[in-house]
C-alpha positions as CSV (number, residue, x, y, z in Angstrom):
1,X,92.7,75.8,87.2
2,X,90.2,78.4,86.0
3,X,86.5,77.4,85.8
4,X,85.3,78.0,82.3
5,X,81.3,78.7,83.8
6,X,82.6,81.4,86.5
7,X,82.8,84.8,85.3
8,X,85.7,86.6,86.8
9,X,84.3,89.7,87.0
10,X,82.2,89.7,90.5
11,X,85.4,87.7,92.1
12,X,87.4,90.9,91.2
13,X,84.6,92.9,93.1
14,X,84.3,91.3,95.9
15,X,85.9,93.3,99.1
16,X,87.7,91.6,101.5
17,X,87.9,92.1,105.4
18,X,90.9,92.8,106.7
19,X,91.3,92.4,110.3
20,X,91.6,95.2,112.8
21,X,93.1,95.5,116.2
22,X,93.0,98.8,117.8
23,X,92.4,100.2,114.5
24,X,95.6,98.7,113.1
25,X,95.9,95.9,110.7
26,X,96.1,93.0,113.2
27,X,99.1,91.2,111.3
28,X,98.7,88.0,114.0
29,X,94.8,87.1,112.5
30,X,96.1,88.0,108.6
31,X,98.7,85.7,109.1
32,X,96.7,83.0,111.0
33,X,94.5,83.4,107.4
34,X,97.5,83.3,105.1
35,X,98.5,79.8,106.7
36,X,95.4,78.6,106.2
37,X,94.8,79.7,102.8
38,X,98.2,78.2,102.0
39,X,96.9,75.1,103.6
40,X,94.0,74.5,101.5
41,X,95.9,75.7,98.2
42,X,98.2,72.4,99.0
43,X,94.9,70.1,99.8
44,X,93.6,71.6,96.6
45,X,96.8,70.5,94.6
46,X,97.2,67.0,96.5
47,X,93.4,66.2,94.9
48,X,94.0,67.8,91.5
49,X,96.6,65.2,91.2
50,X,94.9,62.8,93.0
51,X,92.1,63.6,90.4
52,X,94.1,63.6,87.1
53,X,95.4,60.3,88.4
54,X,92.2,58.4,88.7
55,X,91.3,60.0,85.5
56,X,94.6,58.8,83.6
57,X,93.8,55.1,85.1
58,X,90.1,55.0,83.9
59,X,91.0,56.1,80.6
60,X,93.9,52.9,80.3
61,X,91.4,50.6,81.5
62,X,89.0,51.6,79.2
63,X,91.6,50.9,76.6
64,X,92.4,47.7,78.1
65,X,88.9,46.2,78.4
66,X,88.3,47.6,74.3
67,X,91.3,45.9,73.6
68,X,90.7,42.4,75.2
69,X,87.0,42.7,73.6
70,X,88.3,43.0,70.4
71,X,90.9,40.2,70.6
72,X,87.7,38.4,72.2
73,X,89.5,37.8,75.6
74,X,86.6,39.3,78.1
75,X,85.0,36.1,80.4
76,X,84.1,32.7,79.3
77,X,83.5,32.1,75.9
78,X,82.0,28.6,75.0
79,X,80.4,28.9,71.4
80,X,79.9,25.1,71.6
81,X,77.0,25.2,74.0
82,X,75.0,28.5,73.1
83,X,72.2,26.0,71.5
């Protein structure tokens, strides 16, 4: 999910180290990155979901409490003894 404020322009820009051993690539450290790149990337899903979830339940209990105010079904209601 793209951030609407974040222009993408300096992320394209931005150089990124790669790992030498004895002036080769050192494939062991890249891949020790990859894992845990692909780690996050699954956290970051799990609470996007875990996110969209909470959202989705505040936004039918908002319903719900509108619709038991309306039908006049929130707490006690004793009209009888507001004098």
């Amino acid at each position: 999910m793209a951030q609407p404020s974040i222009s993408q322009e300096p992320i394209k820009e931005q150089k990124i180290p790669i790992p030498f051993k004895n002036r080769q690539p050192a494939l062991d450290e890249q891949k020790r990155i990859v894992s845990y790149l692909d780690q996050i990337s699954e956290k970051q899903k799990t609470l996007l979901k875990i996110y969209a979830d909470i959202d989705n339940q505040i936004t039918q209990l908002k319903q719900s409490i509108l619709t038991k105010a309306f039908r006049g079904q929130l707490g006690k209601q004793n009209f009888n003894n507001d004098l």
